[in-house]
C-alpha positions, 0 to 999 in steps of 0.5 A, a space after each residue: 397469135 390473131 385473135 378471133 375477129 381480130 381488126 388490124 388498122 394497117 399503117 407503115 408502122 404497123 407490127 405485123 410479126 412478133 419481133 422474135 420470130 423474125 430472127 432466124 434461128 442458128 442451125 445448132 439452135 434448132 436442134 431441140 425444135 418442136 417442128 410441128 410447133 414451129 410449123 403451125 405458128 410460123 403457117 399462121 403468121 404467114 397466112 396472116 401476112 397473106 391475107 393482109 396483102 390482099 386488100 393492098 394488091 386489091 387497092 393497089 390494082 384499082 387505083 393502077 387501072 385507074 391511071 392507065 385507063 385515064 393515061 394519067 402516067 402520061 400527065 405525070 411525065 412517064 411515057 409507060 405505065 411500065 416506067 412509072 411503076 418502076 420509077 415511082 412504086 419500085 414495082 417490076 413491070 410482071 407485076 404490074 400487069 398481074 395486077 393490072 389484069 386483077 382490076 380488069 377481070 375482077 372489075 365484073 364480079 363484085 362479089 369475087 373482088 368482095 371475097 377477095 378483098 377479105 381474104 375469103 378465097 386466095 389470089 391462086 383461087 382467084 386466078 382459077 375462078 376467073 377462068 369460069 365465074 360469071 356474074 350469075 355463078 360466081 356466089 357458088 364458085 366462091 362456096 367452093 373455093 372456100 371448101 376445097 384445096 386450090 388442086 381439086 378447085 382446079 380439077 372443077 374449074 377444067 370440068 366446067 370449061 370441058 362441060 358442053 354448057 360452059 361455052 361462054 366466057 366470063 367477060 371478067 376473065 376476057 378483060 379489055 385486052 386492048 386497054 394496057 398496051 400502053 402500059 407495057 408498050 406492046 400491042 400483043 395479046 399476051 402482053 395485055 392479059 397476062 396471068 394473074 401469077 406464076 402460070 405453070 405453063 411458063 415454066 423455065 429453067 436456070 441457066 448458069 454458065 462460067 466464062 473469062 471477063 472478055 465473054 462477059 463483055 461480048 455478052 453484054 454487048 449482044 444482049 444491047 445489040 438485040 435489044 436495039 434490033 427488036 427496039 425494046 428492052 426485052 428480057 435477058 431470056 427475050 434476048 437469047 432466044 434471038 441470038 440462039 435462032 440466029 445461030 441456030 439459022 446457019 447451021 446446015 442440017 441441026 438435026 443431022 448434027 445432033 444425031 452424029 455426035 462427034 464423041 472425040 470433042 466431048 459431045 453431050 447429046 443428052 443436053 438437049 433432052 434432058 433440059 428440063 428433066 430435073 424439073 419433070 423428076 420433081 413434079 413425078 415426086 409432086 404426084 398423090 394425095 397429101 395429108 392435108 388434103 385428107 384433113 380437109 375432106 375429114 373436115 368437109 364430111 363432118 361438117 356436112 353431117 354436121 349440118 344435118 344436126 344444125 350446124 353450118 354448111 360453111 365450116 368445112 373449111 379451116 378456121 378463119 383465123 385472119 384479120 379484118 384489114 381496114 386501110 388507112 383513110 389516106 388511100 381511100 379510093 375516090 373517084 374525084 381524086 387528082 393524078 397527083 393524088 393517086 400518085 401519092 396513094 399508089 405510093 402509101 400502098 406501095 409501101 404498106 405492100 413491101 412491108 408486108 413482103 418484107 415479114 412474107 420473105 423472112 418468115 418464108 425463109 425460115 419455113 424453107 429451110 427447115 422443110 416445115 411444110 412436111 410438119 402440115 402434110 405437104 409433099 412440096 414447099 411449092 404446094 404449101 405456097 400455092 395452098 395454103 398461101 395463093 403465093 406462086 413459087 417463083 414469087 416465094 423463091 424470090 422473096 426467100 432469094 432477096 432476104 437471104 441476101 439482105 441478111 448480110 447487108 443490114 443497113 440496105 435490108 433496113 431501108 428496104 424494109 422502111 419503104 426509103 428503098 423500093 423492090 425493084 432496087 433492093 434486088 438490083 444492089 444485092 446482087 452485088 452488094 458487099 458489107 464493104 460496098 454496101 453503103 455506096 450501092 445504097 447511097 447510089 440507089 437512093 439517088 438514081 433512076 432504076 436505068 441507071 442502077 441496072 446500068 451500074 449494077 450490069 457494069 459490077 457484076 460484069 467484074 469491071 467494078 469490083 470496088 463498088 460502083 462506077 457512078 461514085 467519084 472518089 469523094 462519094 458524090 454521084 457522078 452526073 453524066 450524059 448518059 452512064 456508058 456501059 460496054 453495051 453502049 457501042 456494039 461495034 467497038 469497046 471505048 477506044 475503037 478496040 474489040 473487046 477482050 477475049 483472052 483469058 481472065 478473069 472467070 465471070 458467072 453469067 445466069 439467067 432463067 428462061 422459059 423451057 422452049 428458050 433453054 431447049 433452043 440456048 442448049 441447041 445453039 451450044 451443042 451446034 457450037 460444040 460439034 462445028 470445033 475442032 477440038 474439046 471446048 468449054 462452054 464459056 468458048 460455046 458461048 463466044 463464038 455464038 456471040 461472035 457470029 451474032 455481032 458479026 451479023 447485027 453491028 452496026 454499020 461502020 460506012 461514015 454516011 450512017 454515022 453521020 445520020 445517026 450520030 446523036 442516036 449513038 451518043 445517046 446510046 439508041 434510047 430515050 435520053 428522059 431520064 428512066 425511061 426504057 423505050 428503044 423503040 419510035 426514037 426522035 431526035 428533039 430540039 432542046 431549044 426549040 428551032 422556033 425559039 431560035 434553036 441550032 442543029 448543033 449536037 448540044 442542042 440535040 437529045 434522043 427521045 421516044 415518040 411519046 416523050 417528045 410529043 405527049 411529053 414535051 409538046 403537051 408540057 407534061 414534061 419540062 427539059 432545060 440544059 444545065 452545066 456541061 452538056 447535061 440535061 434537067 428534067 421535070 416530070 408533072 410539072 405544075 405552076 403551084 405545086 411544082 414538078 412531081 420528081 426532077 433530075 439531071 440526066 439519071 439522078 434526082 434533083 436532090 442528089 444534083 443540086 450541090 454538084 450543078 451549082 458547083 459547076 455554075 458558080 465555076 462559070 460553065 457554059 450551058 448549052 442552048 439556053 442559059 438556066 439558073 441551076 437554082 431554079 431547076 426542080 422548082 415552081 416556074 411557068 
């Protein structure tokens, strides 16, 4: 249990949970559990890991700005500030600009970011307050955030903004929403300032469907198709929306349609109502007042007749029970630091930050499951989290999601765990992850770019790799290529010039969450699809033949002029060629070996490259390229003529996982192409 004025010193090694109640306990274990017990130490703990991630995020947001407000991402080689957090922080890009917006809106309010940093008012306050503080009223929204629950912190919040008076707003809350759209590659508004967590208007729905390996094929291929089309690698949601609105576009009359439903062919008009619907049921059940609630008014009231005896306003609140978190001297922010010194902090943090979340998921998991949150009178877990945690709950449902899947994978738990693996893959491999693939997946993992794993991991779960992962050879070694091809990567044709398959197979499971209005639109298309066939069809057939028509409209074209033109775009499969890099859209074709240093246009000579990359990159010596070995591609990130790069790959795998097998290639003799390169002297110190 914390002790009072407790100071933790957090380190990676750090215990941060006693070791026993991190073991789940057997169902026929908990039998003769004491659940308000359990509930009360298992709720300490967890507002104690809580508050020690505080600090970190605060750190971790500062230092994040930093970079971006200097584009010190793109001295290390990354063309987003997106791409670099991924690649090296193992952090999603919603993350990043939750964070992101944490540093720009709090960088006003000291004394918020104060509070914040000790974990004085959670990230669900601080979401709320940031709505209404300013640098004059911020003390006394601090106050009441510290003497109320997150709910009723809300209903004032929406007073104040109704309040004729409250007309101005915080230019914390405003931000720069200009700066940062670098960092997520899009100019939008709402791409730059986002919400600080899981906004309640955002939210969404689960859609799960069943469907033979052949649709699977077709799915993946309309998915790459949009993608290129709107030139970004959107969401799978981002991407169903226009594949649903193409559809959606040639129906002669949608609404006359879904008002004569055709009840022969098994019509469900319900579908499109009712999306949604178990979400509303859950949030009627949500309503009324909560027994904690009621402790904390009791509490707030004796304190307040308390005051009049002598004692403190201050202790209408529950006991502080959280520790003073001091940061490792190591990621002190100083404002002389280097890039590559912020570099290697955002990397300690980010550790620190995944241990932490790590203790969060186990004991989050164990707390869902046996419904604790009744014990501390809470209607909802989804209550608890935003109350007594700042946690949104679809961060809570992720953490508990991953970890019960790491569970069964302990040697891929481990390493995510220790730091060797970031979020970003530990969620990717456990998806498909077996205990009999568990060591190749993890093996792959700890060699390759975060495209590259998501590109493997698409192929498995697309049942075209059961066996474990393609990019293995049969030695176990990682396979170099230029680039990995996936089935997405041709949208007219699968290799060998055919359609894919559409007869029956093997069943696939395809889900995917989108916002409420996509899932509103997906269930129109679906219904449309129904209602034009001429007999019962099942979903999966619903699915095809909006596929169907999509590629049928987007492929691209086949006439021999175009494919001359955009050859090298697809080889490389219409993306940057840098090895990690998401960009679809601003594509240029590079000259590996420059046409003023004797270059040919010949296509080993050419790679596809984002604008960023060929002119901040390359141009600028932010970033070194150098053909080694059949055909294949050496990339330096950062390079320094003391220090050497930062990172280095060949294609999509780092240097230390490519070195045995290019060496291998040159000592066979091989023929590089453009210049020759001493695979010896990539990744190392050069000029």
């Amino acid at each position: 249990m914390p002790a009072v004025g407790e100071v933790l010193h957090l380190a990676p090694d750090t215990p941060l949970v006693p070791d026993d109640l991190l073991t789940p306990p057997w169902r026929s274990d908990s039998c003769g559990m004491l659940r308000d017990l359990a509930a009360f130490l298992l709720d300490r703990h967890l507002r104690r890991l809580a508050r020690i991630r505080q600090p970190i995020d605060l750190r971790l947001a500062s230092l994040l700005h930093r970079l971006e407000v200097s584009s010190g991402y793109l001295t290390l080689g990354f063309a987003r500030m997106s791409d670099y957090a991924s690649e090296r922080l193992g952090l999603a890009a919603r993350r990043v600009q939750t964070l992101l917006a944490l540093a720009r809106r709090l960088d006003g309010l000291p004394r918020l970011a104060a509070a914040f940093e000790a974990g004085r008012v959670s990230l669900s306050q601080v979401q709320l307050l940031l709505r209404v503080a300013t640098l004059e009223n911020e003390a006394d929204w601090i106050a009441r955030a510290e003497a109320t629950t997150v709910r009723r912190l809300e209903a004032e919040v929406r007073a104040a903004e109704m309040a004729p008076a409250c007309t101005v707003t915080s230019p914390a809350a405003t931000g720069s929403a200009a700066t940062g759209s670098a960092a997520t590659g899009s100019a939008s508004h709402e791409e730059a300032s986002p919400p600080l967590d899981d906004d309640p208007s955002t939210a969404g729905e689960f859609i799960v469907f069943t469907a033979p390996a052949g649709v699977r094929s077709r799915w993946d291929q309309a998915l790459e198709l949009a993608r290129r089309s709107s030139g970004a690698g959107d969401p799978v949601w981002r991407s169903v929306e226009f594949i649903a609105a193409e559809y959606l576009s040639g129906a002669p009359d949608i609404a006359l349609a879904l008002a004569h439903p055709r009840a022969d062919l098994g019509d469900r008009p319900g579908d499109v109502a009712d999306a949604g619907s178990d979400d509303l049921a859950e949030g009627a059940r949500d309503e009324g007042v909560e027994l904690f609630e009621e402790v904390l008014a009791a509490l707030a009231a004796d304190a307040k007749a308390g005051s009049r005896g002598g004692r403190e306003s201050g202790d209408s609140s529950f006991p502080d029970d959280g520790p003073r978190v001091v940061l490792p001297e190591s990621v002190r922010d100083d404002p002389a630091d280097s890039v590559r010194e912020w570099d290697a902090k955002l990397l300690e943090l980010a550790r620190l930050r995944q241990s932490v979340s790590w203790n969060l998921g186990r004991l989050l998991r164990i707390f869902a499951d046996r419904r604790l949150h009744r014990e501390l009178g809470f209607l909802s877990f989804s209550r608890y989290c935003r109350e007594r945690l700042g946690l949104g709950i679809r961060r809570a449902w992720q953490l508990i999601a991953l970890d019960r899947r790491l569970f069964l994978l302990p040697g891929i738990a481990r390493a995510y765990r220790d730091g060797a693996l970031s979020w970003v893959k530990a969620a990717a491999i456990a998806r498909v992850a077996t205990d009999r693939t568990e060591a190749k997946w993890l093996l792959l993992a700890e060699s390759v770019t975060v495209r590259r794993l998501l590109d493997e991991v698409a192929l498995s779960e697309g049942g075209l790799r059961p066996s474990g992962p393609l990019g293995l050879d049969p030695d176990g070694r990682v396979q170099l290529s230029a680039p990995v091809r996936t089935p997405a990567a041709s949208p007219d044709t699968m290799p060998g010039g055919e359609s894919p398959p559409t007869d029956p197979g093997p069943l696939t499971r395809i889900r995917f969450w989108a916002p409420r209005e996509v899932a509103s639109l997906w269930h129109q298309a679906l219904a449309i699809a129904r209602h034009g066939a001429d007999r019962p069809i099942s979903d999966g057939e619903c699915v095809l033949a909006i596929l169907e028509a999509f590629v049928a409209t987007w492929g691209v074209r086949a006439d021999p002029a175009w494919q001359r033109r955009y050859r090298i775009f697809e080889r490389d499969g219409w993306r940057c060629r840098v090895a990690g890099c998401m960009a679809r859209r601003n594509l240029q074709v590079h000259h590996v070996h420059f046409r003023s240093r004797g270059g040919s246009d010949d296509d080993s000579n050419l790679a596809v490259l984002c604008a960023t990359h060929h002119l901040q990159g390359i141009h600028r010596d932010h970033l070194r390229c150098h053909p080694v070995p059949d055909g294949l591609l050496a990339w330096e990130f950062g390079p320094d003529p003391i220090r050497g790069p930062l990172v280095a790959y060949v294609e999509d795998v780092l240097w230390t996982a490519a070195r045995a097998a290019v060496s291998a290639r040159a000592a066979e003799g091989a023929v590089t192409t453009g210049v020759e390169y001493g695979a010896e002297n990539v990744g190392s110190a050069h000029t």
